[in-house]
Backbone as CSV, one residue per row, in Angstrom:
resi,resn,N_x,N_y,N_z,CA_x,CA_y,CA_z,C_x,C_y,C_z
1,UNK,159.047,48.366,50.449,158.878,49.609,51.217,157.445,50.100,51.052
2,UNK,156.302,50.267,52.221,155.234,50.698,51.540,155.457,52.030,52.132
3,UNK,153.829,52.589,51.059,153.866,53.873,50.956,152.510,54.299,52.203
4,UNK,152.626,56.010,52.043,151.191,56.399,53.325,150.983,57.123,51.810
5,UNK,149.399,56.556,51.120,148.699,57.283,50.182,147.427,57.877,51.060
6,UNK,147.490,59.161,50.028,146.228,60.563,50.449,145.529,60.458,49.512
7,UNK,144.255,60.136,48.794,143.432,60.294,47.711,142.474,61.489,48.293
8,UNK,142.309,62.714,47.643,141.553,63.700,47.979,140.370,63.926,46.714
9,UNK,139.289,64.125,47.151,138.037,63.829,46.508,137.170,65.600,46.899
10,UNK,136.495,65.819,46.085,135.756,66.855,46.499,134.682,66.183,47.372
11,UNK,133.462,65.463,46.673,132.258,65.002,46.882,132.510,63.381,47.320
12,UNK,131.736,62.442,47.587,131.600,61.453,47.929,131.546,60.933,46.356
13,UNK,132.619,59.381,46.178,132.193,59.088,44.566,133.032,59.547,43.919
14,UNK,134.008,60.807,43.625,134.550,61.090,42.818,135.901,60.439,43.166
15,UNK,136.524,59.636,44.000,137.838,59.218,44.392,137.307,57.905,43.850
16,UNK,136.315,57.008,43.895,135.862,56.085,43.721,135.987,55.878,42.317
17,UNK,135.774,56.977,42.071,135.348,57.031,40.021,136.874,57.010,39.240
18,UNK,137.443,57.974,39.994,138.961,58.181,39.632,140.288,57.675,39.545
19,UNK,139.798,56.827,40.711,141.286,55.587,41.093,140.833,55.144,42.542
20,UNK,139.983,54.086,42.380,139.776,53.235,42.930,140.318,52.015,42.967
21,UNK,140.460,51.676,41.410,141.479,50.327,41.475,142.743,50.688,41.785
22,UNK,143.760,52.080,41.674,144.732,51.775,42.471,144.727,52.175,43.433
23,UNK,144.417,52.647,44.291,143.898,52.554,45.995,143.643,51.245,46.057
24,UNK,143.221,50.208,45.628,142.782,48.871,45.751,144.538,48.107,45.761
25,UNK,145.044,48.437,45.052,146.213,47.927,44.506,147.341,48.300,45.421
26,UNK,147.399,49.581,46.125,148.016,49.942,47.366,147.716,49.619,48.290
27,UNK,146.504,49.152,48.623,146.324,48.287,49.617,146.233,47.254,49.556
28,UNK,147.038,46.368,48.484,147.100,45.113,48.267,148.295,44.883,48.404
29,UNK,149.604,45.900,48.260,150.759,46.189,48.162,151.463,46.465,49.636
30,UNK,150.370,46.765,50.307,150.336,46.675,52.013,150.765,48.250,52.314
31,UNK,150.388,49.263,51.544,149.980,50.455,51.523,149.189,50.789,52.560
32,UNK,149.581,52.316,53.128,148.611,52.938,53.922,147.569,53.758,52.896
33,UNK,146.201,53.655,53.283,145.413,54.635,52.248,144.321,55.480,52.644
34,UNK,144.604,56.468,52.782,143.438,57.635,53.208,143.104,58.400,51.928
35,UNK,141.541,58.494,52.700,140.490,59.149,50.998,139.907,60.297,52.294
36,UNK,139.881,61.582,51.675,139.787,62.820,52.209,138.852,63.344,51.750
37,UNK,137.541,63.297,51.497,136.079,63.932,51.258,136.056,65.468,51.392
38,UNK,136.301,66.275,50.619,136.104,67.355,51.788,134.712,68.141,51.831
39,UNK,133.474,67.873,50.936,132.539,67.959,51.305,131.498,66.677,52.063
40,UNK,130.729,67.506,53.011,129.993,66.238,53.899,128.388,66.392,54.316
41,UNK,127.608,65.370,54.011,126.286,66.080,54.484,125.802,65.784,55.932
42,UNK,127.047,65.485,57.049,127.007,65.235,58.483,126.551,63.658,58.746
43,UNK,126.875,63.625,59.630,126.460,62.324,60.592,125.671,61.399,60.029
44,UNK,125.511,60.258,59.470,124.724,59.834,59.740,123.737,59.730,58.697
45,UNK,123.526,60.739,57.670,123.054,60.429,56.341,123.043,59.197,55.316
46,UNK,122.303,59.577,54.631,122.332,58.245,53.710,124.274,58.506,52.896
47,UNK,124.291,59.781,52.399,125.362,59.698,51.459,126.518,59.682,52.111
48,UNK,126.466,59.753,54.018,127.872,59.328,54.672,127.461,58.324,54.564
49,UNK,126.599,57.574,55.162,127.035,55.816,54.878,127.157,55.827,53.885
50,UNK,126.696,55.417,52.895,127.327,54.980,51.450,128.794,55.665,51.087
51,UNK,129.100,56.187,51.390,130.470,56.943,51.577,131.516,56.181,52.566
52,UNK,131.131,55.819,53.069,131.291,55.102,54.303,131.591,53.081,53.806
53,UNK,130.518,52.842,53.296,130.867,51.635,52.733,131.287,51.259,51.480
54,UNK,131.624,52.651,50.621,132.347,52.540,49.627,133.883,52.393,50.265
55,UNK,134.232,53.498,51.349,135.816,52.988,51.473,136.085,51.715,52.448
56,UNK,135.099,51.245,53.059,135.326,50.029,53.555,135.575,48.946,52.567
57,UNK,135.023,48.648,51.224,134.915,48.016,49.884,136.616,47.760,49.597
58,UNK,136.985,49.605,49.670,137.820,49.610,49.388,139.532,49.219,50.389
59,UNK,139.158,49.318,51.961,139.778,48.751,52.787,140.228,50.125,52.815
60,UNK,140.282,51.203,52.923,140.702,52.604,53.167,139.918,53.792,54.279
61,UNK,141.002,54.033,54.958,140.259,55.349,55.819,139.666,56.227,55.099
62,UNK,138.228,56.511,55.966,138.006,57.485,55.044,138.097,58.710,56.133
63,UNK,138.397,60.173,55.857,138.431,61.137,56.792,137.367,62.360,56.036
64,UNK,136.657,63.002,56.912,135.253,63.811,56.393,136.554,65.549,56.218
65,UNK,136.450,66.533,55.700,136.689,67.732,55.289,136.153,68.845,56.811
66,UNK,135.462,68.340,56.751,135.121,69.165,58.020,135.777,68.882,59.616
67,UNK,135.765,67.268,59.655,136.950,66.955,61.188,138.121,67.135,60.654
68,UNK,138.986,67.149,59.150,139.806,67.697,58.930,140.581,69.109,59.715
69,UNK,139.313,70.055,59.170,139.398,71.504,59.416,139.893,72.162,60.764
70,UNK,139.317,71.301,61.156,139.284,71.239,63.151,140.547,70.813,63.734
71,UNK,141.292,70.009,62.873,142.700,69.314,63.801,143.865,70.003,63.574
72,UNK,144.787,70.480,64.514,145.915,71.223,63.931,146.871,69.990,63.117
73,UNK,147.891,70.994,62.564,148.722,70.247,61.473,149.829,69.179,62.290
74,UNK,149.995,70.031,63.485,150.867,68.921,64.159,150.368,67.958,65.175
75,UNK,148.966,67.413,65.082,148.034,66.511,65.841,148.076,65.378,65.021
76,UNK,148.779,64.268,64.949,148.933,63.264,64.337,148.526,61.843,65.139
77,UNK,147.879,62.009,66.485,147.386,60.913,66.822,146.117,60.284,66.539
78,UNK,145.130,61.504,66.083,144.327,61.165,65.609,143.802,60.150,64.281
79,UNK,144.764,60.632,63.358,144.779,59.942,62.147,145.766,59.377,61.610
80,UNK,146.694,58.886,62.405,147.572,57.763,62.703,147.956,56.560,62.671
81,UNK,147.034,55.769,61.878,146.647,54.440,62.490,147.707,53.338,61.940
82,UNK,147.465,52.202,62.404,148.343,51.144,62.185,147.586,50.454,60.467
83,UNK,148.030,49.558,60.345,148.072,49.525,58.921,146.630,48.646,59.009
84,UNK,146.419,47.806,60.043,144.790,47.388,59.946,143.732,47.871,61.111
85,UNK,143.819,49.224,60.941,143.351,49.883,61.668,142.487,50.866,60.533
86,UNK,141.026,50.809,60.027,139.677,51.512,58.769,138.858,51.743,59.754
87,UNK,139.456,52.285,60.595,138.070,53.525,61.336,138.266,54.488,60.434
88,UNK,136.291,54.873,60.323,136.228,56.015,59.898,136.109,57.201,60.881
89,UNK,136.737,58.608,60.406,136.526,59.446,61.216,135.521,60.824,60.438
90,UNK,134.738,60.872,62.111,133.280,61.409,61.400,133.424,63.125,61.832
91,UNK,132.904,63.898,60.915,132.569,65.229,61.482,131.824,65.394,62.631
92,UNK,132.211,66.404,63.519,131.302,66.601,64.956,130.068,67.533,64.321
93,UNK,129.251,67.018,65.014,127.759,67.525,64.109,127.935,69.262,64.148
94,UNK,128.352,69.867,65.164,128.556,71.030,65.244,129.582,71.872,64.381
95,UNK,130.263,71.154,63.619,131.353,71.894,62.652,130.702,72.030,61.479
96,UNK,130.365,73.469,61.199,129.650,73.823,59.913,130.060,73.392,58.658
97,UNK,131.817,73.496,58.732,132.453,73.847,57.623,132.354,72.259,56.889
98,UNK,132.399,72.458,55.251,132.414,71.394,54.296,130.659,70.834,54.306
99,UNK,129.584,71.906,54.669,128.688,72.040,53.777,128.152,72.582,53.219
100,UNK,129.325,73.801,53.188,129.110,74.576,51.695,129.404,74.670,50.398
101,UNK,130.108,75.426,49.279,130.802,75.079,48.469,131.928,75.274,48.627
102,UNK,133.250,73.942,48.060,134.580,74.409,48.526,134.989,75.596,47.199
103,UNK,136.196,75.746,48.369,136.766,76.890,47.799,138.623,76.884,47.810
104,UNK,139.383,77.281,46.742,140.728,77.368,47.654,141.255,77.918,48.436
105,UNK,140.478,78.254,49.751,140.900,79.379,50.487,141.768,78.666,51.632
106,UNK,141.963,79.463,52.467,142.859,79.180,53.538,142.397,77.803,54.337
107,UNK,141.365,77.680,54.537,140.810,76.500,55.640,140.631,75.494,54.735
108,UNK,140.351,75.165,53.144,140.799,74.147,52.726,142.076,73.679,52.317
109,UNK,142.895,74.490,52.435,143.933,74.112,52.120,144.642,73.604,53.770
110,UNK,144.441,74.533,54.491,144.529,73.616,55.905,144.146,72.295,56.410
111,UNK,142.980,72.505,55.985,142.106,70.955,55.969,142.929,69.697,55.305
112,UNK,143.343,70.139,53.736,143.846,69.386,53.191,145.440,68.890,54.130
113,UNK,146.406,70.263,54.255,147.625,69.766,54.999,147.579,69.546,55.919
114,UNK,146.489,69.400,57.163,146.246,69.050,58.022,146.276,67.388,58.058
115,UNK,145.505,66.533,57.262,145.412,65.823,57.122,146.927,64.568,56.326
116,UNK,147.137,65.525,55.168,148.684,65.121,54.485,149.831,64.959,55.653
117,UNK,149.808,65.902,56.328,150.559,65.768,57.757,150.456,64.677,58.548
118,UNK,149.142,64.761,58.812,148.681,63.364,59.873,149.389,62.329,59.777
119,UNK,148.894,62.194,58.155,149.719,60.453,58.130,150.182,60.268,56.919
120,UNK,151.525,61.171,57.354,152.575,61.304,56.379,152.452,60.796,54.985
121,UNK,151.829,61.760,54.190,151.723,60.923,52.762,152.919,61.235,52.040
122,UNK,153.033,60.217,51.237,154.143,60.579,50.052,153.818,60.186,48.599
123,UNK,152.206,59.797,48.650,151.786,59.675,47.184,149.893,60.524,47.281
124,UNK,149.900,61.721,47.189,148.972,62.236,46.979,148.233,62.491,45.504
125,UNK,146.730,61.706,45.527,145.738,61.917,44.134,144.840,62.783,44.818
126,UNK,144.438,63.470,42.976,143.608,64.471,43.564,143.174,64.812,42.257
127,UNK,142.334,65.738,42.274,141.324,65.953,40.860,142.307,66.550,39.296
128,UNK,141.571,66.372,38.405,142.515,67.237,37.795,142.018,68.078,37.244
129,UNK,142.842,69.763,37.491,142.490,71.128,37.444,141.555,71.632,36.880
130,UNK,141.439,70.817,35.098,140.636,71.423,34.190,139.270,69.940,34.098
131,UNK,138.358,70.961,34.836,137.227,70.280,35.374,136.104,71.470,35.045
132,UNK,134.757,71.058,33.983,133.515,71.442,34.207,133.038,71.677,35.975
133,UNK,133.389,71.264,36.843,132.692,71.154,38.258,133.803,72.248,38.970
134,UNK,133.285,73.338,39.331,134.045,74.779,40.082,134.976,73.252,41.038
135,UNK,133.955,73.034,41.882,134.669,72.392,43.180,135.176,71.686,43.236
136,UNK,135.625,70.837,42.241,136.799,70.048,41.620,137.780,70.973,41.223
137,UNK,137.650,71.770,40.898,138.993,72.872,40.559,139.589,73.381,41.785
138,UNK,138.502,73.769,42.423,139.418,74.333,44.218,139.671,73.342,44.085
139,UNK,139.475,71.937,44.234,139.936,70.867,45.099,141.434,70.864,45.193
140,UNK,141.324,70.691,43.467,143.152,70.619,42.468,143.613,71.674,42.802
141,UNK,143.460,72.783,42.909,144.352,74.147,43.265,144.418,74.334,45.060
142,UNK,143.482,73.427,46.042,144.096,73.902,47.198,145.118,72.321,47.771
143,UNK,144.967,71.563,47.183,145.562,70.286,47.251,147.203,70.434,46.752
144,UNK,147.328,70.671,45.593,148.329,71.756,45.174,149.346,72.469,46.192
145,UNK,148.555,73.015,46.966,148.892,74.218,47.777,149.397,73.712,49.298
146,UNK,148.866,72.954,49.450,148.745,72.064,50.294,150.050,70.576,50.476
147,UNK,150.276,70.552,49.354,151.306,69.111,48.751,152.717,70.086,48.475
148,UNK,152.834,71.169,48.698,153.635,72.253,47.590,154.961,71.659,48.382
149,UNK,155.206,70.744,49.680,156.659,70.224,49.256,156.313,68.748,49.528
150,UNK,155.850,67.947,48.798,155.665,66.712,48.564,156.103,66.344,46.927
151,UNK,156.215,65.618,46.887,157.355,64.952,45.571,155.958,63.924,45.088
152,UNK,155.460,63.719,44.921,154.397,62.290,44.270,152.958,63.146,44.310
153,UNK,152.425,63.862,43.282,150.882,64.267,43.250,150.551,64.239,41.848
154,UNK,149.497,63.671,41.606,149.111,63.037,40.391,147.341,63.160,40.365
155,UNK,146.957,63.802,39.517,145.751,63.948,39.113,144.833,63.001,38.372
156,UNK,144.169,62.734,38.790,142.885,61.981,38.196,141.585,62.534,37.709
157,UNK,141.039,61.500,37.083,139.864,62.234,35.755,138.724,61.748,35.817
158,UNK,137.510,62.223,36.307,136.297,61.842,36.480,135.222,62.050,35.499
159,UNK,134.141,62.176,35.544,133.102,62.316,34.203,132.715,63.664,33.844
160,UNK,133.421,64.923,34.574,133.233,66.200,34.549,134.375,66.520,33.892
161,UNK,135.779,65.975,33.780,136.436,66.474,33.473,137.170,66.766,32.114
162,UNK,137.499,68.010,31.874,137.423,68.707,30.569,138.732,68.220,29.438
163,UNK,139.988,68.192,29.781,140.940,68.049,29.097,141.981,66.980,29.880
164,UNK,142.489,66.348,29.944,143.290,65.084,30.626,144.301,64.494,29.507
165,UNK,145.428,64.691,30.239,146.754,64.592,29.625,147.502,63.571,30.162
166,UNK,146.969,62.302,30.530,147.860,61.029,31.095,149.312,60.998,30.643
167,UNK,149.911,60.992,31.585,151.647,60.138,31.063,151.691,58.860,32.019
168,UNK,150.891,58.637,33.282,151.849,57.755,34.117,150.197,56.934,33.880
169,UNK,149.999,55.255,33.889,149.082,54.836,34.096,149.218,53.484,35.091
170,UNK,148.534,53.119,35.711,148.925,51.823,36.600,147.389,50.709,36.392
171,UNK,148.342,49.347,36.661,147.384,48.280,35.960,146.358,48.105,36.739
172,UNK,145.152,48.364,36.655,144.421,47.678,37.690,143.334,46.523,37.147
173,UNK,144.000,45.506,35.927,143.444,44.355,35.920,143.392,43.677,36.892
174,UNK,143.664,43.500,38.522,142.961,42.657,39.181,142.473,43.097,40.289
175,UNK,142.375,44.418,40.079,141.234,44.759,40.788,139.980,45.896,40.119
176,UNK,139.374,45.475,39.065,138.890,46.165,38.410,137.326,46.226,39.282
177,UNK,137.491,44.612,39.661,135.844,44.269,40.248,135.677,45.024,41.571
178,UNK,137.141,45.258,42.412,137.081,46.154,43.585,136.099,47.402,43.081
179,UNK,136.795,48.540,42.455,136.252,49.540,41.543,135.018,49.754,41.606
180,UNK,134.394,48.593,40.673,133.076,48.184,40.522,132.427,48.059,41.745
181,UNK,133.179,47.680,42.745,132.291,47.333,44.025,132.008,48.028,44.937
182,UNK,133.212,49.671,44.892,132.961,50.664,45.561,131.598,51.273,45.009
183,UNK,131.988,51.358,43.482,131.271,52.198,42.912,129.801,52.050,43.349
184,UNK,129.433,50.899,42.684,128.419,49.942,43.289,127.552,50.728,44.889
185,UNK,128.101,51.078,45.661,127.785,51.490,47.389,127.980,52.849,47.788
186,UNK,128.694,53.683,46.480,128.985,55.215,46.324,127.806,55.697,46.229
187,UNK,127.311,56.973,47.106,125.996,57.946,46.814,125.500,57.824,45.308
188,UNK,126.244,58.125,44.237,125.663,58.297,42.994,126.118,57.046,42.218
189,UNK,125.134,56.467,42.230,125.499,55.449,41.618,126.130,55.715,40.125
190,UNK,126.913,54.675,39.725,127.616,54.839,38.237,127.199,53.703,37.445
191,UNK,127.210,53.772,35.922,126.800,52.504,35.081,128.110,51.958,34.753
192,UNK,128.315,50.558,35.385,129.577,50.100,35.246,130.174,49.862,34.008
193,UNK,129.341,49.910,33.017,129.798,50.347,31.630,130.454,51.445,31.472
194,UNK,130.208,52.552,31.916,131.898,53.597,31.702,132.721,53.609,33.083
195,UNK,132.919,53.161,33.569,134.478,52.946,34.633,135.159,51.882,33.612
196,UNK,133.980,50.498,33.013,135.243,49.344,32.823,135.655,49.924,31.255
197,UNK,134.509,50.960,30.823,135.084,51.350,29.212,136.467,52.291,29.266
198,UNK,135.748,52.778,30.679,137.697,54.070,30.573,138.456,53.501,30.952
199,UNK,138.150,52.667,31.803,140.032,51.417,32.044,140.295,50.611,30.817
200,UNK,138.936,50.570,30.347,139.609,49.736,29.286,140.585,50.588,27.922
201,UNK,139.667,51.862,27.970,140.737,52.781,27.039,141.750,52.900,27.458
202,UNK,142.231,52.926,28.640,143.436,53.393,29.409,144.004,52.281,28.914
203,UNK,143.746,51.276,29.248,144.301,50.386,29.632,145.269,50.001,27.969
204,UNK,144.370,50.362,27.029,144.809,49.794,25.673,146.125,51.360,25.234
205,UNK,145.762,52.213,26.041,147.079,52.950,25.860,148.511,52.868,26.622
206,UNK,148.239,51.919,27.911,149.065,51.423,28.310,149.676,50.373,28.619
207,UNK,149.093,49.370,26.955,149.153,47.830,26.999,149.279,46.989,27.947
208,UNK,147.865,47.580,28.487,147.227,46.094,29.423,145.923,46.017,29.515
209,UNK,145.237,45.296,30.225,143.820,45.016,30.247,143.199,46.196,30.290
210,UNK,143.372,46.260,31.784,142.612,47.662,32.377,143.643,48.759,33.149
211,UNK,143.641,49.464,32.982,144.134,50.775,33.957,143.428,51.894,34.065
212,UNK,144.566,52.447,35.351,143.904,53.570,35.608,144.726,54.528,35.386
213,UNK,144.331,56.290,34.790,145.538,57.132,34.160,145.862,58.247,35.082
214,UNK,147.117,59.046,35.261,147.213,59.769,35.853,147.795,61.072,35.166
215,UNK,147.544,62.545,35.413,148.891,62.976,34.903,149.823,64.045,36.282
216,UNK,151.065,63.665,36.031,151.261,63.903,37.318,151.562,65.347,37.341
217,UNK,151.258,66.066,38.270,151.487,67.142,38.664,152.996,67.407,39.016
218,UNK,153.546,66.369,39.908,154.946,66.315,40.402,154.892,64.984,40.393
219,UNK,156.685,64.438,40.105,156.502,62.920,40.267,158.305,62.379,40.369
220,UNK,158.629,62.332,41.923,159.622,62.435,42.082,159.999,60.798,42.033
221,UNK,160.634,60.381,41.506,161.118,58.729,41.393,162.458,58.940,42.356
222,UNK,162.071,57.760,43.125,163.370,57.843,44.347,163.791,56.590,43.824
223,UNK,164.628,56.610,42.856,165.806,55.214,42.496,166.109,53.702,43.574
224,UNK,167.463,54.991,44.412,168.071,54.118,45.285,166.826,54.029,46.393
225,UNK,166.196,54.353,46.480,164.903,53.100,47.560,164.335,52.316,46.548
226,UNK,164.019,52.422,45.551,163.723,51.563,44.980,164.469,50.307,44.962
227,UNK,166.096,50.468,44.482,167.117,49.397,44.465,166.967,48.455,45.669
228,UNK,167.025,49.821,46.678,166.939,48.885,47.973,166.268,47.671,48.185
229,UNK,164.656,48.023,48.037,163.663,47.410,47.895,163.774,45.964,47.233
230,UNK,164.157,46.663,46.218,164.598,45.136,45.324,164.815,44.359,45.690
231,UNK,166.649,44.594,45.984,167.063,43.837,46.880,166.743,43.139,47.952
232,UNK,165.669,43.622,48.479,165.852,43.225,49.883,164.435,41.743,49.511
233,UNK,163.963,42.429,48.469,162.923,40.869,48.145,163.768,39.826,47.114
């Protein structure tokens, strides 16, 4: 049974940093996967492309915060797509919003369910709360707000972030080099010495190579689809 995953990111890079190998792993799993930026420096910049060919790396839509903002909640043709269908969709140069600082106010949290709507997620990542970076904190509190009847939201931990309480972790020994390869083409570049050192810590707390950690916010386990599933392979 696959899933429609939402990875929501403040900045360009921080979804990359956070769980990249399993976004890699859901789309290896034949997963739908959208990464939700919601800040943007428009059209055409250096840090949209590289933004841009980080989620191609990663085989994932990427959608900008600002064409978010703009689409109502029940407009789902837009961001719809079939399962090999990685168009990116770009902000119209004229939409101000998402280059300022976010905030949890009403239009990001729209932005955000605007998008969760689109294409029906049922496994949403997203920052986690207690973050040095303000705009990583809206992110987690309007994402939150936004997911408030979704069953699967799970927080991830970047190089800002302050306190992180993993329970759920997933393997991403074989796609660690994906990771590396977004990272690699992300605006800010990273020293691949701490992504493979924190999977590798993860990873030794969740006896395996490498992982990636989560702690979940909500985390509804649906059994009997699971059984199903089983079965049916």
């Amino acid at each position: 049974m696959t899933r429609s995953v939402l990875a929501v990111g403040t900045h360009p890079g921080d979804i990359e940093f956070g769980c990249a190998g399993t976004l890699a792993a859901h789309r290896a799993a034949g997963d739908s996967v959208t990464m939700l930026v919601l800040t943007c420096d428009g059209p055409d910049t250096e840090r949209s492309r590289q933004a841009e060919a980080a989620a191609r790396a990663l085989d994932c839509l990427l959608v900008w915060g600002p064409q978010a903002a703009e689409r109502r909640s029940g407009d789902r043709r837009a961001l719809s797509r079939g399962p090999g269908d990685r168009r990116i969709h770009r902000p119209r140069p004229d939409q101000p919003w998402g280059s300022g600082p976010v905030t949890p106010d009403g239009m990001t949290v729209a932005a955000i369910e605007n998008v969760l709507t689109g294409v029906d997620a049922d496994v949403i990542y997203v920052h986690a709360p207690d973050d040095a970076d303000t705009e990583h904190r809206a992110a987690a509190v309007a994402t939150l707000a936004a997911a408030r009847h979704s069953g699967r939201i799970l927080h991830y931990a970047v190089d800002s972030t302050l306190s992180f309480a993993p329970a759920l972790f997933v393997d991403i020994s074989p796609y660690l080099g994906r990771k590396l390869a977004a990272l690699a083409v992300a605006p800010h570049p990273v020293d691949p010495e701490l992504p493979t050192g924190t999977a590798r810590h993860f990873g030794a707390q969740a006896r395996v190579r490498y992982a990636e950690a989560f702690a979940p916010a909500r985390f509804v386990w649906d059994l009997a689809t699971a059984d199903i599933a089983a079965r049916a392979t």
